[in-house]
C-alpha positions as CSV (number, residue, x, y, z in Angstrom):
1,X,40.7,-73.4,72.6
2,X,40.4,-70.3,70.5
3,X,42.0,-66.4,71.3
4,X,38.5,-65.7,71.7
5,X,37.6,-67.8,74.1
6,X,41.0,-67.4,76.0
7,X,40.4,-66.8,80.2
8,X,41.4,-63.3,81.8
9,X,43.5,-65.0,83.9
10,X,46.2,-67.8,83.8
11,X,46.9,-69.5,87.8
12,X,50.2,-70.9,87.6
13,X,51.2,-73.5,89.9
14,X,54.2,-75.9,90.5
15,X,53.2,-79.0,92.9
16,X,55.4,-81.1,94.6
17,X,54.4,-83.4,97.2
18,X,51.2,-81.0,97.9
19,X,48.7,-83.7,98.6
20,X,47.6,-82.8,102.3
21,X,47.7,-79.1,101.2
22,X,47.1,-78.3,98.3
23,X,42.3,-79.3,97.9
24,X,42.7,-76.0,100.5
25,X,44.6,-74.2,97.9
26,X,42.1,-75.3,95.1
27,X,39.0,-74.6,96.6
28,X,40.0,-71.2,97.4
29,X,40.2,-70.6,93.9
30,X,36.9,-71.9,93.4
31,X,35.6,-69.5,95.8
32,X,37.0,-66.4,93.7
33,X,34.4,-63.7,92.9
34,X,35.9,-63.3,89.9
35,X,35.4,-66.4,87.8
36,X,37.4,-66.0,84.2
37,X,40.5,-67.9,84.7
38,X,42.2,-71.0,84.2
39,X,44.6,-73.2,86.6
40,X,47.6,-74.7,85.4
41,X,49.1,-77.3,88.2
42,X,52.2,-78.6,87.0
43,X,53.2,-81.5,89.4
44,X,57.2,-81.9,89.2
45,X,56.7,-85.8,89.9
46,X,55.3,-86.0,93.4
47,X,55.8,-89.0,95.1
48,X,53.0,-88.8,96.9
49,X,49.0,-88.5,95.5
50,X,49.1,-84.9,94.3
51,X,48.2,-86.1,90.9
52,X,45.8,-87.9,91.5
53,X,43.7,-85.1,93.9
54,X,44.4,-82.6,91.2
55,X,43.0,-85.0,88.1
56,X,40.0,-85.6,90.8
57,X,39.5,-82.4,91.2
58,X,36.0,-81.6,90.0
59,X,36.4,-78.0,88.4
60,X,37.1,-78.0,85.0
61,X,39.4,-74.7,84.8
62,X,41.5,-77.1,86.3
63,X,44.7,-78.7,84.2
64,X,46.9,-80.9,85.3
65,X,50.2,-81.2,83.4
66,X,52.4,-84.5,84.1
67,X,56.4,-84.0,84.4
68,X,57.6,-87.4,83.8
69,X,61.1,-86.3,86.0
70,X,61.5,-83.9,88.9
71,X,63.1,-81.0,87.7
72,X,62.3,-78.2,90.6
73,X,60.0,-75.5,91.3
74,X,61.5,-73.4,88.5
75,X,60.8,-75.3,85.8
76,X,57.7,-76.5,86.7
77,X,56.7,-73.3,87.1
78,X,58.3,-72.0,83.8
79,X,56.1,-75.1,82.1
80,X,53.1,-73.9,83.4
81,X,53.3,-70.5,82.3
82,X,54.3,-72.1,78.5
83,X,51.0,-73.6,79.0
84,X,48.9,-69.9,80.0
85,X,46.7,-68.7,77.8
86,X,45.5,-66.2,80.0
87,X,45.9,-62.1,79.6
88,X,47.2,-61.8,83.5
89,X,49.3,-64.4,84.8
90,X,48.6,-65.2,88.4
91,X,51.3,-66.7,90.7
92,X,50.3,-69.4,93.0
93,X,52.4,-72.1,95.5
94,X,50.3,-74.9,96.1
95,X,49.9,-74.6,99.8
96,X,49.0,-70.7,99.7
97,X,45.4,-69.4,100.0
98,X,43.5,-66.7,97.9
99,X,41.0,-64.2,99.2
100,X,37.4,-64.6,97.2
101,X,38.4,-60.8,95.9
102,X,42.1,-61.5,95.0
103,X,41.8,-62.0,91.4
104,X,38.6,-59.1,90.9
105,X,40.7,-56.7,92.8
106,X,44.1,-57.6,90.6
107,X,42.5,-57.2,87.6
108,X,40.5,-54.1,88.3
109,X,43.9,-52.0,89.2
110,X,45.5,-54.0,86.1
111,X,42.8,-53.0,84.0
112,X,42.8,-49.0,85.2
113,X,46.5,-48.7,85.5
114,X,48.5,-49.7,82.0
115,X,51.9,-48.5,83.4
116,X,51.9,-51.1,86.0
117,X,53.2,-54.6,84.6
118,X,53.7,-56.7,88.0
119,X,50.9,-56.0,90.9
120,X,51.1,-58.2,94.1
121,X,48.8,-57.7,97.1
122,X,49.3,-57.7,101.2
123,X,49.4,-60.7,102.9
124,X,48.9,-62.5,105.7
125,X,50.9,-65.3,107.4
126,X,49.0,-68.8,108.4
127,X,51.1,-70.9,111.2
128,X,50.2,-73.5,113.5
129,X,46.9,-72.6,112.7
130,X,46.9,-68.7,113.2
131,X,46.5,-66.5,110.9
132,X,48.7,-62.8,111.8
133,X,49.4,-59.9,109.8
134,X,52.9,-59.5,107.8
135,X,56.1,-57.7,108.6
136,X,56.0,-55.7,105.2
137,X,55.3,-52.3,104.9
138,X,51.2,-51.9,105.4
139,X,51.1,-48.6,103.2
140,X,52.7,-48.7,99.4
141,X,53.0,-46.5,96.4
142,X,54.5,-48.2,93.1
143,X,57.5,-46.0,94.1
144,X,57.6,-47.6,97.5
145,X,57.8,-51.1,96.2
146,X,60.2,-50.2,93.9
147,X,62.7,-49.0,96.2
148,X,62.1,-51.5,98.5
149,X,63.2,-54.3,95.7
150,X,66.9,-52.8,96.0
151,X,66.7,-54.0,99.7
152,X,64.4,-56.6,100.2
153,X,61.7,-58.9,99.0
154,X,58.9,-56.7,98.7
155,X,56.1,-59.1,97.3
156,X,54.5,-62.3,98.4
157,X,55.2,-64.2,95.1
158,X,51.9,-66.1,95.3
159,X,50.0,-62.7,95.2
160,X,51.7,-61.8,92.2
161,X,49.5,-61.0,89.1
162,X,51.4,-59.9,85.8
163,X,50.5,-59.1,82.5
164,X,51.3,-61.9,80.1
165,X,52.7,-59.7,77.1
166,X,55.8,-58.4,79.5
167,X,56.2,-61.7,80.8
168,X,56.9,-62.9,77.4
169,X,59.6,-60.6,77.3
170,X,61.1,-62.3,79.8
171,X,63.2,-65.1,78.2
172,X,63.2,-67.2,80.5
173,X,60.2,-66.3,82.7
174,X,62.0,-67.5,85.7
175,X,65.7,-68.5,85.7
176,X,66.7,-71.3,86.9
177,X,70.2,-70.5,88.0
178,X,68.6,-68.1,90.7
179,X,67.0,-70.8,92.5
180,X,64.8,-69.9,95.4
181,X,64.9,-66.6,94.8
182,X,63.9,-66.1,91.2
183,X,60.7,-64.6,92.1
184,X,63.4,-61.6,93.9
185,X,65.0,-62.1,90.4
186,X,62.0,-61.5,88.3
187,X,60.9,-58.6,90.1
188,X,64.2,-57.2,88.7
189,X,63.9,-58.0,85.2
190,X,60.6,-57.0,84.9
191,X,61.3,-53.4,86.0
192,X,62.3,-51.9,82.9
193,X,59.6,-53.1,81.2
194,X,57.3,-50.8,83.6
195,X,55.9,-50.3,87.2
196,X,55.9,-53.0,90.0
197,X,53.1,-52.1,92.4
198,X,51.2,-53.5,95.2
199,X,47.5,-53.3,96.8
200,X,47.6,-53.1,100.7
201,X,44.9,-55.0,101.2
202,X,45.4,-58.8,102.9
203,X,44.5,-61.0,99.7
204,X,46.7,-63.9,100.2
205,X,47.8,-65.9,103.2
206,X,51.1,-67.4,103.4
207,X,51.6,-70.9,105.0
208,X,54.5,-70.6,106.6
209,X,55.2,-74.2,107.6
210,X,58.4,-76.5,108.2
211,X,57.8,-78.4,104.8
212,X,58.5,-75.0,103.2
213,X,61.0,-74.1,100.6
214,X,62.0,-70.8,102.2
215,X,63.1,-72.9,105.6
216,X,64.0,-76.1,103.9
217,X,66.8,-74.2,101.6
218,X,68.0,-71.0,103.2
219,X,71.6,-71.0,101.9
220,X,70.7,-71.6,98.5
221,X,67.8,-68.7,98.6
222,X,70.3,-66.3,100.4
223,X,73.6,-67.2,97.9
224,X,70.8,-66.2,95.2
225,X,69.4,-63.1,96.5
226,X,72.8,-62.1,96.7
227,X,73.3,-62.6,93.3
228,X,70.7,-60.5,92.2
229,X,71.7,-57.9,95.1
230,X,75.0,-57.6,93.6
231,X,73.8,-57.4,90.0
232,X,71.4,-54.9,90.6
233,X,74.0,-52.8,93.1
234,X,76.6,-53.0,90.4
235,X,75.9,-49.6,88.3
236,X,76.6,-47.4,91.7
237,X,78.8,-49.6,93.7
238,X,81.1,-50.9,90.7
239,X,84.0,-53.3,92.4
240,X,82.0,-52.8,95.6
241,X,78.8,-54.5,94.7
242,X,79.0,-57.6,96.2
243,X,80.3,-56.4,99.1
244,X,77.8,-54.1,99.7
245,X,74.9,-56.4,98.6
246,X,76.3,-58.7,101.2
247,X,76.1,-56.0,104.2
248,X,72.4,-56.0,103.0
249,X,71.2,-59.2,102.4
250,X,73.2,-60.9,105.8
251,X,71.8,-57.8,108.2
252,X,68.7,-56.7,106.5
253,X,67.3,-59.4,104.9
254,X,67.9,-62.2,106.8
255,X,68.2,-60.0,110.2
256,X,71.7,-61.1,111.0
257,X,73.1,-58.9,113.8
258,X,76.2,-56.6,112.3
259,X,79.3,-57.7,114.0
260,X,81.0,-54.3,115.3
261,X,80.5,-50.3,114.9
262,X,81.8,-50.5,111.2
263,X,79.3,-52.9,109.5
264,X,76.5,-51.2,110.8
265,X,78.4,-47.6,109.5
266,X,78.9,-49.1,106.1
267,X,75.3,-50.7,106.3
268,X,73.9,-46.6,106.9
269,X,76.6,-45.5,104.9
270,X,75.3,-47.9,101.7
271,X,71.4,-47.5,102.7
272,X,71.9,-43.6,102.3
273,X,73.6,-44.1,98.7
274,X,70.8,-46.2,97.1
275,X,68.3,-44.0,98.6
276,X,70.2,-41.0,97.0
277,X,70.7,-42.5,93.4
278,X,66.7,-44.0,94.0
279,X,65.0,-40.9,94.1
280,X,67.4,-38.9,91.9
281,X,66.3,-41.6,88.9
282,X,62.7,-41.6,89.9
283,X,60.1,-38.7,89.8
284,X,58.9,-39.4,93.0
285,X,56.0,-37.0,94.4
286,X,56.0,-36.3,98.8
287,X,54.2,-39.1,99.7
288,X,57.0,-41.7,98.1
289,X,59.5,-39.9,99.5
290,X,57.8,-39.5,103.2
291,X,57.0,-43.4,102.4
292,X,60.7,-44.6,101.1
293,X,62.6,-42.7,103.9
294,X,60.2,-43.9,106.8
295,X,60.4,-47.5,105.8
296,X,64.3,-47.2,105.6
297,X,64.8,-45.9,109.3
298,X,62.2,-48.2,110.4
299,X,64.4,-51.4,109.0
300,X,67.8,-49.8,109.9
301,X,66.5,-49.6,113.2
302,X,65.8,-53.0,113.1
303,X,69.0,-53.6,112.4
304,X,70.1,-51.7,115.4
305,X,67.9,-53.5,117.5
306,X,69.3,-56.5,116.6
307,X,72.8,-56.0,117.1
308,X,72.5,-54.4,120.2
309,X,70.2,-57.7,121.8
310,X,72.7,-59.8,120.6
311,X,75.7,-57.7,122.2
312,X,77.6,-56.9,119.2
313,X,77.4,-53.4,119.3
314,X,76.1,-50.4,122.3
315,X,73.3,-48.0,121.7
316,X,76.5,-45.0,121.4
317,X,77.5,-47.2,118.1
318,X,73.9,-47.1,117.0
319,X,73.9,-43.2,117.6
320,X,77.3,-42.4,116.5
321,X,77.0,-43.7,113.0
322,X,73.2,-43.5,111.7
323,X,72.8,-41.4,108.8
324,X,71.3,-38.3,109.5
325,X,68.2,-38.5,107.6
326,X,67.5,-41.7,108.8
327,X,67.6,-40.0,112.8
328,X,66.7,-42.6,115.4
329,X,64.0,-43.9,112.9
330,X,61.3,-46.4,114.2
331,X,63.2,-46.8,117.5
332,X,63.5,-44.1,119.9
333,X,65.8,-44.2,122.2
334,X,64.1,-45.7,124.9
335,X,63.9,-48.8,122.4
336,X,67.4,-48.4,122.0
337,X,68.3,-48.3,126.0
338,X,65.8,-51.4,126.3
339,X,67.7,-53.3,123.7
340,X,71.2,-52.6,124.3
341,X,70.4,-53.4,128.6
342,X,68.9,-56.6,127.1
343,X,72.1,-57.2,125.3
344,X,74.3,-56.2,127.9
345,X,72.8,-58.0,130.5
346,X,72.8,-61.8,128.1
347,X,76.9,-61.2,127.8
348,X,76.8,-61.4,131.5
349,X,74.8,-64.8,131.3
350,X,71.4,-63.6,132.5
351,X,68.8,-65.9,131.0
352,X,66.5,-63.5,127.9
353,X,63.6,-63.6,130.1
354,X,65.8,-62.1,133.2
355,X,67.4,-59.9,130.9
356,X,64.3,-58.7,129.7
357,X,62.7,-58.0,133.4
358,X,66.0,-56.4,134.5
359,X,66.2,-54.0,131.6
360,X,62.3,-53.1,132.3
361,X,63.3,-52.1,135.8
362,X,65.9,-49.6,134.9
363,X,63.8,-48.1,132.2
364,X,60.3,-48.2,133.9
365,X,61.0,-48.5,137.6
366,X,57.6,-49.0,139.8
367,X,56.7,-46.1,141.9
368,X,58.5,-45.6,144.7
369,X,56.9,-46.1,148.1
370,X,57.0,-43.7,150.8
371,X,58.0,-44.7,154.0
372,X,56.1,-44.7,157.0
């Protein structure tokens, strides 16, 4: 097909064993208001009938591309986006679902924002049937999601829409060294060649289910994450990089508890550095900053939370060594008492659910009666 008749809009999707999942998938790409695009499925050599549902498949800005060997999610996906076409490149996993105004919505902010090369959306999450809201921060600037890269996954990959000339830039687009958490990776690379942003509106849901790659291959996706932690960490923290990247993808990311006082101080202690050298290297306006410090004290108290249900550390170690401008952040200290009694009262072999109801009594005893 000629440049001219090119589509807006290149889906690219690696399938693997997506039979049962993935005609839900298609058809909500069918349903999309916004109909100039193309789908490349690139099935990594399913060994079930994924092949055969997408060849079926009755709309015709469908492709199906063949691997004759399995080679992974990475390079299928890096074959299918050899294979775009399109002007935006839309990410897609075959058992995620689109919105009917994902793509219009994408390519309207693409189209009316230049500076902005990478542009995901919110999302919700679909398990056992129940579709809830995410954990990710419900209000974003570009600014936002840029900071929140150095300490997290901030984007749903399938809601990912890019523009195809900084992908190409990209050599490779994903790498396959930085398996399971290349999309982390690209997000990373693709900075310097202009803004990551998101829109806060729910255009994607996330099936979250056992057969998943996130819960099938944790320690690979964490070692990787790491990786690009570290590299990413290594122009502030020099020698210190991977230790530091580790103190934030073990307690932050994956919501470990911090084993004592002095993890959790060089967790603050690192959180308030990259926030420093952040906004000193980015001309952020009030709202960013307002944005990027409230969303840090709301995860490093998180992390407090954590630690103290688990009984590693006591609300006077959460208190002792937080970083001033982070203050108590989304917990107050009432959240803090409630944990740390929760905690206290599991070391002493009291069942969650008993902890729980013991440390609502202290905090919020009934009335008292009078007698009579």
């Amino acid at each position: 097909m000629s440049a001219e008749t090119a589509p807006t809009i290149s889906v690219i999707m690696a399938a693997y064993n997506g039979a049962a999942l993935i005609e839900e998938t298609l058809a909500t790409l069918t349903a999309q208001s916004f109909g100039d695009f193309e789908v490349i499925v690139v099935d990594d050599r399913s060994t079930d009938t994924t092949r055969d549902v997408v060849a079926a498949w009755a709309d015709p800005r469908v492709r199906l591309v063949a691997l004759e060997q399995n080679g992974g999610p990475v390079r299928a996906r890096n074959r299918a986006f050899a294979e775009a076409r399109g002007r935006y490149i839309a990410a897609l996993d075959h058992d995620d679902l689109c919105r009917p105004e994902r793509f219009a919505q994408q390519v309207a902010y693409l189209d009316a924002n230049p500076e902005v090369v990478l542009l995901g959306t919110a999302a919700e999450i679909l398990e056992n049937g129940v579709v809830t809201p995410s954990g990710y921060a419900p209000v974003t600037t570009p600014h936002l999601v840029g900071w929140l890269s150095l300490i997290e996954n901030p984007l749903v990959w399938s809601s990912v829409m890019i523009r195809a000339d900084a992908a190409r830039r990209l050599e490779p687009f994903t790498r396959p060294e930085i398996l399971y958490a290349e999309d982390f990776d690209l997000y990373h690379r693709i900075q310097p060649l202009g803004r990551i942003a998101r829109l806060d509106t729910p255009l994607l849901v996330y099936r979250s289910h056992p057969g998943g790659i996130s819960k099938r291959f944790v320690d690979t996706m964490e070692a990787n994450t790491l990786r690009v932690l570290a590299g990413a960490y290594a122009p502030l923290f020099g020698e210190t990089a991977h230790e530091t990247a580790a103190l934030v993808a073990t307690h932050l990311m994956a919501k470990r508890p911090v084993p004592d006082r002095a993890a959790l101080a060089a967790l603050g202690q690192a959180l308030s550095a990259l926030q420093v050298w952040y906004l000193a290297a980015h001309d952020c306006d009030a709202q960013d900053v307002r944005l990027i410090k409230w969303e840090t004290a709301r995860r490093w108290a998180q992390v407090g939370r954590t630690g103290l249900r688990s009984g590693t550390i006591r609300v006077a170690d959460v208190i002792a060594v937080r970083p001033e401008h982070l203050g108590l952040g989304y917990a107050g200290v009432e959240a803090l008492m409630w944990s740390g009694l929760v905690g206290g009262a599991r070391r002493l072999g009291v069942s969650r659910e008993g902890a729980q109801t013991l440390a609502a009594k202290i905090i919020r005893p009934g009335p008292s009666r009078a007698k009579t």
